[in-house]
Steps between C-alpha positions, in 0.01 A plus 500: 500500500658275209792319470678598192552188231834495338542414167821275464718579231492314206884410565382341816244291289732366258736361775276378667312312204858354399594381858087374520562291136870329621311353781318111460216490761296243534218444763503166678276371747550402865657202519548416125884385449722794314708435212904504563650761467746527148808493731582488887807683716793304539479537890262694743695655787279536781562830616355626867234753334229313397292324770480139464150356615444077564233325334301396825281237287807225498708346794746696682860395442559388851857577632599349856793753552519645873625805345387691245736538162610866369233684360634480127475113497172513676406747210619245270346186615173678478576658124636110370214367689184704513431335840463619884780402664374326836754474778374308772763495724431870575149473431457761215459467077617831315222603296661790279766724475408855464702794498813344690260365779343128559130455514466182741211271645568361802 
């Protein structure tokens, strides 16, 4: 048995070619420092759909509260920061926030 090849139409081509040709992309190696960009947002909201990750190669931003803070400033702290945020009084740092939840190390 064979699976039949379709031929896209030669509409399909063109749009594609223009939308390919708009497009600057260049190839840059790991590590290698990127350009700026022409022109930045005036602000970026943090909105509770993307997962936010620490960078686990630098300090943890160390917070001695014996509570811990609502989860949108905890979101934010982490965002502004890029740290863990280590809370020793209740013996935990918060990792990442993924899908609503908190990945923690105790």
């Amino acid at each position: 048995m064979y699976a039949r090849v379709e031929k896209p139409s030669l509409k399909n081509k063109k749009t594609v070619a223009k939308k390919e040709a708009k497009i600057d992309y260049r190839v840059y190696k790991v590590g290698e420092v990127l350009e700026p960009l022409e022109k930045y947002p005036h602000d970026i909201k943090d909105a509770k759909k993307y997962n936010i990750y620490s960078n686990l190669t630098v300090p943890p931003l160390v917070d001695k509260a014996k509570k811990l803070a609502p989860m949108k400033e905890l979101r934010e702290m982490m965002r502004l920061t890029g740290r863990r945020l280590k809370f020793p009084e209740l013996n935990l740092s918060i990792l990442a926030f993924v899908d609503d939840h908190l990945v923690v190390e105790r």
